[in-house]
C-alpha positions as CSV (number, residue, x, y, z in Angstrom):
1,X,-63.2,80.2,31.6
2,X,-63.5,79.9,35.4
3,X,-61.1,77.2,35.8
4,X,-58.8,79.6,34.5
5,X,-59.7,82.6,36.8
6,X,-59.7,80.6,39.7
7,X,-56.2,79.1,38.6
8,X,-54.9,82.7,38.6
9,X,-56.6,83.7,41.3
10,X,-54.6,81.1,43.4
11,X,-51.3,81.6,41.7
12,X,-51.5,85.3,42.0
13,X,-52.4,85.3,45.5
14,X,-50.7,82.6,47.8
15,X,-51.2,82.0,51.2
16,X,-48.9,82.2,54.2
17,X,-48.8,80.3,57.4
18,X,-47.0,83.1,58.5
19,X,-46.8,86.3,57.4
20,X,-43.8,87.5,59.6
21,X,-41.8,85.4,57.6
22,X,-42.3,87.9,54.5
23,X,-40.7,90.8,56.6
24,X,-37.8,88.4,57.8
25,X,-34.3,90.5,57.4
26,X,-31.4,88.6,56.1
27,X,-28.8,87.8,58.7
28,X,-26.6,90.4,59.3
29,X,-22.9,90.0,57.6
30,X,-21.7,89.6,61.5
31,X,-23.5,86.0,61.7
32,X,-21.4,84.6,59.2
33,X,-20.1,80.9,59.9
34,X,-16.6,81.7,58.9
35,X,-13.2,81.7,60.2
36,X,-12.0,85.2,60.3
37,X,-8.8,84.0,58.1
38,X,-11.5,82.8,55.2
39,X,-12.8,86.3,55.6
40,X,-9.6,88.2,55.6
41,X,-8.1,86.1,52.6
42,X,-11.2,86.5,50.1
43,X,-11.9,89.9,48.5
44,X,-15.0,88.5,47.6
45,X,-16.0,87.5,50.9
46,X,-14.9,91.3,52.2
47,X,-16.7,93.0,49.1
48,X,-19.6,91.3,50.1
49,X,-19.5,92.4,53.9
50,X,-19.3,95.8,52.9
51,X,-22.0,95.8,50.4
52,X,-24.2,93.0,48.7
53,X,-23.5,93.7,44.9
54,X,-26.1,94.3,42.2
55,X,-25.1,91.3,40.5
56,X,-27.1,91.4,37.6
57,X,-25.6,95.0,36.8
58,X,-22.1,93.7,37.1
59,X,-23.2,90.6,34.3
60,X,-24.6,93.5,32.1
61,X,-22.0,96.0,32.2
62,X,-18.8,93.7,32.3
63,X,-18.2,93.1,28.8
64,X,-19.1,89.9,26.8
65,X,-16.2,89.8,24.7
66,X,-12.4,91.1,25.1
67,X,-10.3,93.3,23.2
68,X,-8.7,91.0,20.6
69,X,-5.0,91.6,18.8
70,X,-4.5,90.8,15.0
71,X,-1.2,89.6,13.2
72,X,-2.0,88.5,9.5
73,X,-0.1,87.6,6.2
74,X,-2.0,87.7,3.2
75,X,-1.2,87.4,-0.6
76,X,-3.1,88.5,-3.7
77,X,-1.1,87.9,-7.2
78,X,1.4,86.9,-5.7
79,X,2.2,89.9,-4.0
80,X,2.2,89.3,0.0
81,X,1.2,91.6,3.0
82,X,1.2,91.6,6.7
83,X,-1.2,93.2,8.3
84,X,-1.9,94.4,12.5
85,X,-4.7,95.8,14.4
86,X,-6.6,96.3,17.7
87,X,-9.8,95.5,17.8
88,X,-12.4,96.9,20.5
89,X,-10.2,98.9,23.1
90,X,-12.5,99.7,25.5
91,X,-12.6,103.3,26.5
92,X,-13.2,103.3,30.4
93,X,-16.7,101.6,31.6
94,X,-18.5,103.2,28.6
95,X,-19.8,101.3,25.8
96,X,-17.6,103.3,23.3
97,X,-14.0,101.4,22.1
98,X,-12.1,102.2,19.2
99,X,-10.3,99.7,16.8
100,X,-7.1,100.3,14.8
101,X,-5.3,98.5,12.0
102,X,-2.4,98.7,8.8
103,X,-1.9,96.5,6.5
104,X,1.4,96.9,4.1
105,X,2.5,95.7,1.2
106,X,1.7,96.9,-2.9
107,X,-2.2,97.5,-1.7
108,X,-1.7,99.0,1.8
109,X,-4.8,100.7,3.6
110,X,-4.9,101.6,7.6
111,X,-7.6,103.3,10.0
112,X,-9.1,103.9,13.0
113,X,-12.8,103.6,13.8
114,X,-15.1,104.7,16.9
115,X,-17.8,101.9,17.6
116,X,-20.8,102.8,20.1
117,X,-22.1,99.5,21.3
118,X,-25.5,100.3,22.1
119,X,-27.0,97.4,24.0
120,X,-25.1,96.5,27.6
121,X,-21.7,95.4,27.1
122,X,-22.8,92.2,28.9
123,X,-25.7,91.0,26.3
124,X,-25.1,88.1,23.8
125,X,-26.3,90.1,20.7
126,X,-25.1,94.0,20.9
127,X,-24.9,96.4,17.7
128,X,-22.6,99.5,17.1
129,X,-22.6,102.3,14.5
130,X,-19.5,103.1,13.5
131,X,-17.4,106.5,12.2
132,X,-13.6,106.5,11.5
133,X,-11.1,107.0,8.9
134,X,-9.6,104.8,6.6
135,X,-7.0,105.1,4.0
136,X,-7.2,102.5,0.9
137,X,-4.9,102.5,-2.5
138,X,-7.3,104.4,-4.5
139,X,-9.7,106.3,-1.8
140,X,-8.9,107.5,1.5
141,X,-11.8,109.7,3.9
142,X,-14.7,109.1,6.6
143,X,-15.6,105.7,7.4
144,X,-19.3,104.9,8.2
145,X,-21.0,101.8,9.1
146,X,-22.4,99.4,11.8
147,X,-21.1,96.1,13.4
148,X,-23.1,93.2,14.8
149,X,-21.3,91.3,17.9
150,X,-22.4,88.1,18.7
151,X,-20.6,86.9,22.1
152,X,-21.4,83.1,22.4
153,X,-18.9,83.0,25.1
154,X,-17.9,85.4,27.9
155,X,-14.6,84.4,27.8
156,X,-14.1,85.4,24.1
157,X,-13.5,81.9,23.2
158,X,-16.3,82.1,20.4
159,X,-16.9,85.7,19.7
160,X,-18.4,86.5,16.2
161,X,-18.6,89.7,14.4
162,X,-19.8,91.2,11.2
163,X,-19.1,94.4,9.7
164,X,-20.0,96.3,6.7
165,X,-18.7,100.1,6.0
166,X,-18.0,102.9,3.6
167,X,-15.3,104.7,2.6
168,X,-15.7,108.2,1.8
169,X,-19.6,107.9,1.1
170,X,-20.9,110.1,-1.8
171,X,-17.5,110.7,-3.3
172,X,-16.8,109.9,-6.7
């Protein structure tokens, strides 16, 4: 038991030669070792002169996965369909985005949903309620439900997602 207090002790308190070196400033943006036509031609470079970013908000809030267009045939009996949506149109730099679709044909349906992503738009995992309409053959009325986005790549390359809804809930 004392090794290990003593173990903390000296990770949780380290010593310094110099203890001005704590309150060093980072060099101003003025000392930078560039030519001034590097500077003028990067945004980034400029962005960064003005103000040093908060990084790690920009990875949260800049969205893990894109908004995504559908174009679908499908056939059941022998009877085919095409189908179109949108999927995740983001609605400013909020979390909300609404998705949209039709599909035509002998069983056509179409809706619109409102999805509230409630995690930053920037994590890997992120869950949404959603609430829409939807119109089906036999039913038509409020959508309800939830979605579960897994973005295993930021450039939507690999982007999985998993819904389940209702239709009209507690009608006959």
């Amino acid at each position: 038991m004392t090794f290990f207090l003593a173990l903390m002790t000296s990770i949780a308190m380290p010593t310094f030669a110099d203890e001005a070196a704590i309150a060093q400033t980072p060099p101003s943006t003025d000392s930078i070792d560039l030519a001034p036509e590097i500077i003028e031609q990067s945004p980034v470079l400029q962005r960064w002169q003005e103000e040093i970013p908060d990084v790690r908000q920009d990875i949260q809030n800049d969205p893990s996965f894109r908004t995504r267009v559908r174009v679908g045939y499908g056939e059941v009996s022998g009877e085919g369909s095409v189908g179109v949506g949108v999927e995740d149109v983001f609605l400013g730099r909020s979390n909300f985005t609404i998705s949209g679709d039709y599909q035509g044909g002998d069983r056509s349906s179409y809706g619109a949903d409102l999805h509230y992503y409630v995690r930053p738009l920037g994590s890997a995992v992120n869950v949404a309620p959603i609430v829409g309409y939807r119109h089906l053959d036999e039913t038509d009325g409020v959508n309800v439900g939830a979605r579960l986005m897994l973005s295993l790549s930021r450039t939507g390359a690999a982007d999985i997602s998993v819904t389940q809804s209702w239709v009209a809930p507690g009608s006959s």
